[in-house]
C-alpha positions as CSV (number, residue, x, y, z in Angstrom):
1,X,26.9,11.6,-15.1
2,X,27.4,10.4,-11.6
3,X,27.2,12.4,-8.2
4,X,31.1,12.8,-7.1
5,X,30.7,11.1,-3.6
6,X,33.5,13.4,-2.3
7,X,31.9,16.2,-2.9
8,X,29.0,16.1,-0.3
9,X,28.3,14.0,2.9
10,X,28.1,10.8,1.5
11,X,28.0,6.9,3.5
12,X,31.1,4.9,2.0
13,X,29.9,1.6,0.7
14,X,31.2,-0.2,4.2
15,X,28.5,1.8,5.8
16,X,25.8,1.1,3.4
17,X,26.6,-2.5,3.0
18,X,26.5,-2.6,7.4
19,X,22.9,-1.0,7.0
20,X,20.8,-3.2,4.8
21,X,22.7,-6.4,4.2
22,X,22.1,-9.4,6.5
23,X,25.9,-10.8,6.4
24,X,29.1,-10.4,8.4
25,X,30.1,-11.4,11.9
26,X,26.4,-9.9,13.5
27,X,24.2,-12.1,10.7
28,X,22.9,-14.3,13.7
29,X,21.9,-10.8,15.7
30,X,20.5,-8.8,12.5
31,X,18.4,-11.8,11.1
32,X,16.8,-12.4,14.7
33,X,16.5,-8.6,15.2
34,X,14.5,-8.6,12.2
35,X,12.4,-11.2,12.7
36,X,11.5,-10.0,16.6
37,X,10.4,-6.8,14.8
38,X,8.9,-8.3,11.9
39,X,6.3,-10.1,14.4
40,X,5.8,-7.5,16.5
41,X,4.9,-5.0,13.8
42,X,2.8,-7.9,12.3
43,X,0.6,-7.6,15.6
44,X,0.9,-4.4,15.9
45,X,-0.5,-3.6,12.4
46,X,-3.3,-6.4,12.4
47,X,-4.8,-5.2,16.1
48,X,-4.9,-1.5,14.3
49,X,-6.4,-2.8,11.1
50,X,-8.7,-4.9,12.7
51,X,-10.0,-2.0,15.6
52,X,-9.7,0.4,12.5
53,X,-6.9,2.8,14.4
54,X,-4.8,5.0,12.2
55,X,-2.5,5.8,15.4
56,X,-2.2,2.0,16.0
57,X,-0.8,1.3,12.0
58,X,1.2,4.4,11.9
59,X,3.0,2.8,14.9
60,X,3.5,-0.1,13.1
61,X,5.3,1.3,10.3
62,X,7.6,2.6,12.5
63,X,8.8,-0.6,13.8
64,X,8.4,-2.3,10.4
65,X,12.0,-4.0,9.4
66,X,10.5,-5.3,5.9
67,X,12.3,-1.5,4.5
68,X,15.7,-2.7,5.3
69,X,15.9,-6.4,3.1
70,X,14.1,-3.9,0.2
71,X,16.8,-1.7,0.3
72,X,19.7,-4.6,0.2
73,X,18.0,-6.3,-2.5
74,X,18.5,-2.5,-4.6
75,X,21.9,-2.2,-3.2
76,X,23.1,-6.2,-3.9
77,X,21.6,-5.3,-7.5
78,X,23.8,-1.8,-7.8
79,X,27.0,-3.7,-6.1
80,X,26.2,-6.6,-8.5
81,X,26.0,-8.9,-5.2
82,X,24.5,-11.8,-6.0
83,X,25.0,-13.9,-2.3
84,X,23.3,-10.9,-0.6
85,X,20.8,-10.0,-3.7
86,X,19.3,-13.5,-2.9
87,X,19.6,-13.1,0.9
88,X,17.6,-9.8,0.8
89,X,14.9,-11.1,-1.3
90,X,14.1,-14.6,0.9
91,X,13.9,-12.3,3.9
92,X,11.4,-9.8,2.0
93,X,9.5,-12.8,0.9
94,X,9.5,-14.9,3.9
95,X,8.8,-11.4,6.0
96,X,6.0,-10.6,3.7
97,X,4.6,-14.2,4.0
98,X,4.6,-13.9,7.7
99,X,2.9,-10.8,8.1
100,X,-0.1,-12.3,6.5
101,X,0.1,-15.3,8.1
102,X,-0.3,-13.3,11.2
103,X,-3.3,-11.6,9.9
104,X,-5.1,-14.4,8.9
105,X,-4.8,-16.0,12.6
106,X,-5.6,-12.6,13.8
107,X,-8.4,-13.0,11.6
108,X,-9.4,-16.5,13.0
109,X,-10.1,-15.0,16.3
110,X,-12.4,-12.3,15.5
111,X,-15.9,-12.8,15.6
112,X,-16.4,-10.6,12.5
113,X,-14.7,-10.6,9.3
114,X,-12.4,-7.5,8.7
115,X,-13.3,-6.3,5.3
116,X,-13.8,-3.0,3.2
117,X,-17.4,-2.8,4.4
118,X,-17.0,-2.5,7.7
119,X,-13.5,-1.0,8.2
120,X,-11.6,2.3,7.1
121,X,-8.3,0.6,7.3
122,X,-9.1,-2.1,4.8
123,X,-10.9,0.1,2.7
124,X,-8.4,2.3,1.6
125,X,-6.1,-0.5,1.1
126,X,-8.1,-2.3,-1.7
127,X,-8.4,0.1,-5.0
128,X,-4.2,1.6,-5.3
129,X,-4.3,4.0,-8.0
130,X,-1.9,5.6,-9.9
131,X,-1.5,8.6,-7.4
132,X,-0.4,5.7,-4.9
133,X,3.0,4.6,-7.1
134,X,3.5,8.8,-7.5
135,X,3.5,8.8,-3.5
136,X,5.8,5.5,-3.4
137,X,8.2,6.7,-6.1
138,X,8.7,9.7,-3.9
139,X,9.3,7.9,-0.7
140,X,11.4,5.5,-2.5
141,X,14.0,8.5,-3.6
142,X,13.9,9.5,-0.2
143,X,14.8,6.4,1.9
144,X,17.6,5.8,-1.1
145,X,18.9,9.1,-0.8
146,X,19.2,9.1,3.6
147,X,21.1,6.0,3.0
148,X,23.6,7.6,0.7
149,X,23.0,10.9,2.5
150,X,24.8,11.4,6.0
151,X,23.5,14.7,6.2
152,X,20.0,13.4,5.5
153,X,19.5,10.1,7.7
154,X,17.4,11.5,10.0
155,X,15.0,11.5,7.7
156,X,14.3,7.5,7.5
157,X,11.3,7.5,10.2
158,X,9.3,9.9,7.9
159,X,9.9,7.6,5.4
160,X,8.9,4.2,7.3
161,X,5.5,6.2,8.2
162,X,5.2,7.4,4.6
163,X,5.5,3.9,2.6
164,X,2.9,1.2,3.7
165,X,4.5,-1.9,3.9
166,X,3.1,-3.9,6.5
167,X,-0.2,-3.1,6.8
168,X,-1.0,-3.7,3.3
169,X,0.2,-7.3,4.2
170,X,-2.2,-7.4,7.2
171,X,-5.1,-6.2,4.8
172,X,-4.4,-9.4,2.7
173,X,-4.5,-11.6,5.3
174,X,-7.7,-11.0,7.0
175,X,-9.7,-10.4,3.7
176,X,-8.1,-13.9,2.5
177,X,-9.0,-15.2,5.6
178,X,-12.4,-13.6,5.2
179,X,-13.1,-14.9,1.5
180,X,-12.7,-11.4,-0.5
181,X,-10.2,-12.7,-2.8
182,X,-10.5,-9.5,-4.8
183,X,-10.2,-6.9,-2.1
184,X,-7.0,-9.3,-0.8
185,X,-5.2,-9.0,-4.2
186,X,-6.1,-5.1,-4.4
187,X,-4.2,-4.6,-0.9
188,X,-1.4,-7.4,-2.5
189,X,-1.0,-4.7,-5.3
190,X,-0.3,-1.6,-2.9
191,X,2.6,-3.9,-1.4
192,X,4.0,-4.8,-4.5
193,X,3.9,-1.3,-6.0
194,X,5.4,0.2,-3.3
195,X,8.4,-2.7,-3.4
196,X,8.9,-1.8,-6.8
197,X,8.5,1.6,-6.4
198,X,11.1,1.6,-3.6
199,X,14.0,-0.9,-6.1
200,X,13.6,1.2,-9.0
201,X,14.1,5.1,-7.5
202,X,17.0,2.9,-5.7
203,X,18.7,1.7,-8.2
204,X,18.2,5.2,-10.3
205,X,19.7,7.4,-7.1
206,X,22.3,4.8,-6.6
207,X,23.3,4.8,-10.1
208,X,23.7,9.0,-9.7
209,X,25.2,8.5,-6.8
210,X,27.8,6.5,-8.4
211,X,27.6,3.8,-5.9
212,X,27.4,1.3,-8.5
213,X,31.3,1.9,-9.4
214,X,32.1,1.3,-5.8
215,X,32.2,-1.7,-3.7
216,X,31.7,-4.6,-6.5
217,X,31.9,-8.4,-5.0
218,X,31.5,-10.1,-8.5
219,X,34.3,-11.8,-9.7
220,X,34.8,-10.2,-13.0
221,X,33.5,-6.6,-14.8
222,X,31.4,-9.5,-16.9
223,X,29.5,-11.0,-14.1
224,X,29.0,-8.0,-12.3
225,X,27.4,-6.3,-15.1
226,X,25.3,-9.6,-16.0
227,X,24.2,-9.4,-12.3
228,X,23.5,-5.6,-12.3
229,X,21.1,-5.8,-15.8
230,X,19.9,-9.5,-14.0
231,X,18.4,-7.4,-11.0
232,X,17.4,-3.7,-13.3
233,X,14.9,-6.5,-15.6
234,X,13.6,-8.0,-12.6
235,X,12.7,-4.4,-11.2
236,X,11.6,-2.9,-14.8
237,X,9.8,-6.5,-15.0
238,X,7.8,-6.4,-11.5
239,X,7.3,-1.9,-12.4
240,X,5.3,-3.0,-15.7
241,X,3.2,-6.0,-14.2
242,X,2.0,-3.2,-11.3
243,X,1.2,-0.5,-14.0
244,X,-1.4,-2.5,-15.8
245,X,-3.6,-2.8,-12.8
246,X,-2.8,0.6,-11.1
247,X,-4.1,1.8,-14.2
248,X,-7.1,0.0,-14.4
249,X,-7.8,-0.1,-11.0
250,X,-7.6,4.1,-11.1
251,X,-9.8,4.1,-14.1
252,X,-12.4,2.1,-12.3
253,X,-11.9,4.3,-8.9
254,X,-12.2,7.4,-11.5
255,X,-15.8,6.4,-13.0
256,X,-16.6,5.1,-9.7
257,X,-16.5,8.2,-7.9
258,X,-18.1,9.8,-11.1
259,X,-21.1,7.8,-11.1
260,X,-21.3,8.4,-7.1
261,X,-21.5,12.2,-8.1
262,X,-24.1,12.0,-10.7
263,X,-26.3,10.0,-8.3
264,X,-25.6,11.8,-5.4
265,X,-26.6,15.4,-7.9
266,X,-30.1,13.6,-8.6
267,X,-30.8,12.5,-5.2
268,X,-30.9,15.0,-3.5
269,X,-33.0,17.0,-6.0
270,X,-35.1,14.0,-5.5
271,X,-35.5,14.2,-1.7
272,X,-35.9,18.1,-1.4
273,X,-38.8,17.2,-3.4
274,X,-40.1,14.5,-1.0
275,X,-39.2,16.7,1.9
276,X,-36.5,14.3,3.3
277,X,-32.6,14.6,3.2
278,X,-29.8,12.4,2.0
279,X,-27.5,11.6,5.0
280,X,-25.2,10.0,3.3
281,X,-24.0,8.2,-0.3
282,X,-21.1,5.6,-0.3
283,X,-19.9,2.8,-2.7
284,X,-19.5,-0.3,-1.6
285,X,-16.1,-2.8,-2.5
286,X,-18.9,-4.5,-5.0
287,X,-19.5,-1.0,-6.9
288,X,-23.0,-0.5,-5.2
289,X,-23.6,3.0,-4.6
290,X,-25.4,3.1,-1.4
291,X,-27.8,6.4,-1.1
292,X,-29.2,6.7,2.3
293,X,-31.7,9.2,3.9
294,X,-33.8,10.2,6.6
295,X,-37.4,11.6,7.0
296,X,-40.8,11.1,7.9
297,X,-43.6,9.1,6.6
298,X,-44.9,8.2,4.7
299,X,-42.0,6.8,2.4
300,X,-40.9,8.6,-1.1
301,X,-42.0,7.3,-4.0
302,X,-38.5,5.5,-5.5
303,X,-39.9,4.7,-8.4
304,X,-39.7,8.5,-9.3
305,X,-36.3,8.7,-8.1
306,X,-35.3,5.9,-10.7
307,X,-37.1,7.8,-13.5
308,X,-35.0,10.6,-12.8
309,X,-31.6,8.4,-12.8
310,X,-32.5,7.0,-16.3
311,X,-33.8,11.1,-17.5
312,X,-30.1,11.7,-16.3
313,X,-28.7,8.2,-18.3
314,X,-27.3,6.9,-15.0
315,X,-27.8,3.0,-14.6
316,X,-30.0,2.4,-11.5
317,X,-29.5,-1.4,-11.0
318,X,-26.4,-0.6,-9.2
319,X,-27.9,1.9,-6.5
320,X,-29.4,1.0,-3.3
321,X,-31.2,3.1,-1.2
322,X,-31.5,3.2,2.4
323,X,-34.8,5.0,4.3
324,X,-34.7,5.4,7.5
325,X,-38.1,7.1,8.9
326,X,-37.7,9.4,11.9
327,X,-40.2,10.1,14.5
328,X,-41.3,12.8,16.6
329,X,-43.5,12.0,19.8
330,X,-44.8,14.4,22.1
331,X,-45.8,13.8,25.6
């Protein structure tokens, strides 16, 4: 049963329509306000990806404009707007297109490749999991709900620092522009699930809301409702294709992190034993677990340590270690 609008402090239609749909008498000033901010949070995002600063992407989220076509293409599919459902959706695309594009020439003019390896930012921006669509769904009720919401609005800055949007896109274009085809569609992923994650709790809150009964441009009950269930497959359509690859991709993250564990356990049983310590353990975007430590000569025997992996039936061929010797002189 729907929400009754009058009940609580609710935007009319005309309000909602003025927020997220690029149309009207101020379409020249919205589209070229969107596209000055698009660029700019482009740049913004790729210089804080690419000097790995969390302060720099937070800021462009902020700026991002790519959450306002998103939300017309949920509301042209609730209104059953077909001239402002397509409208939304070129500007998401072409936005989206562009803030890669940026990236890669971002990407051009750096002397080293920005990739998962050497960069915090990219890194956890390559393997969404599961958890990652639970933290978009979320967000997505909330940016739907301060739309509806008078009483709530304020609340729309939290959400364009909450859902990643553009820096995901930045992500893809330097690790496309850098060959890592496979860390570039991982980032692609996080984009698209948080798209879909953002139309679906849409259309859901609209639909409670009652918006949906409100507003209609379609000529006829029939073509609005043929536009309506046109735009709920194309969301339920985009929600399954993500879910495959979450899930997968979480599996993989899962057995990843409990292999690292196993092989962290026997490591440094191993190296108390040799009288050095393990600094640090990391897996790398190729699954290489990467076990480094620090002591002093002569070197540990590895050999033992890999005896002691296959004891504990962990697969050594994907572990690399890393000795570094320390010295002490005297003068």
């Amino acid at each position: 049963m729907a929400i009754r609008l009058t009940r609580l402090a609710v935007n009319d239609v005309a309000y909602m329509r003025e927020t997220v749909f690029f149309d009207g008498e101020r379409l020249r000033e919205r589209v070229s306000r969107f596209w000055i901010l698009l660029v700019l949070a482009s740049v913004i995002a790729a210089a804080g990806v690419a000097s790995d600063s969390t302060a720099t992407v937070i800021g462009a989220m902020i700026i991002a404009p790519l959450m306002v076509p998103i939300q017309g293409t949920m509301l042209a599919t609730v209104l059953g707007d077909p001239k402002n459902l397509s409208r939304s959706m070129g500007l998401m695309l072409a936005g989206a297109a562009a803030a890669v594009g940026i990236a890669v020439l971002v990407g051009l003019l750096l002397p080293v490749d920005v990739v998962a390896q050497n960069n915090s930012q990219v890194a956890a921006r390559v393997h969404p999991r599961l958890i990652d669509l639970l933290a978009a769904l979320g967000t997505g009720v909330v940016g739907s709900i301060a739309l509806v919401r008078r009483d709530i609005a304020d609340a729309l800055p939290g959400v364009a620092i909450a859902i990643s949007l553009v820096p995901p896109l930045s992500v893809v274009g330097f690790t496309l522009e850098a060959g890592a085809l496979l860390q570039s569609l991982g980032a692609l992923l996080l984009f698209l699930t948080n798209v879909a994650a953002i139309l679906g709790t849409g259309i859901v809150v609209m639909a409670l809301y009652g918006v949906n009964r409100l507003g209609e441009t379609a000529p006829t009950p029939r073509a609005r409702r043929a536009h309506r269930r046109n735009g709920i497959l194309v969301t339920a359509a985009m929600a399954v294709t993500i879910l495959v690859p979450l899930t997968l991709s979480s599996v993989n993250v899962s057995r990843s992190s409990a292999f690292e564990a196993s092989v962290q356990a026997v490591a440094e049983r191993w190296a108390t034993d040799a009288g050095w310590m393990l600094t640090g353990i990391t897996t790398a975007a190729d699954n290489t677990v990467i076990v480094s430590l620090q002591g002093a000569l002569p070197l540990p025997d590895t050999t033992l340590l890999e005896e002691r992996l296959r004891a504990a039936e962990l697969d050594p061929n994907p572990v690399r270690i890393v000795l570094t010797p320390t010295y002490t002189v005297d003068y």
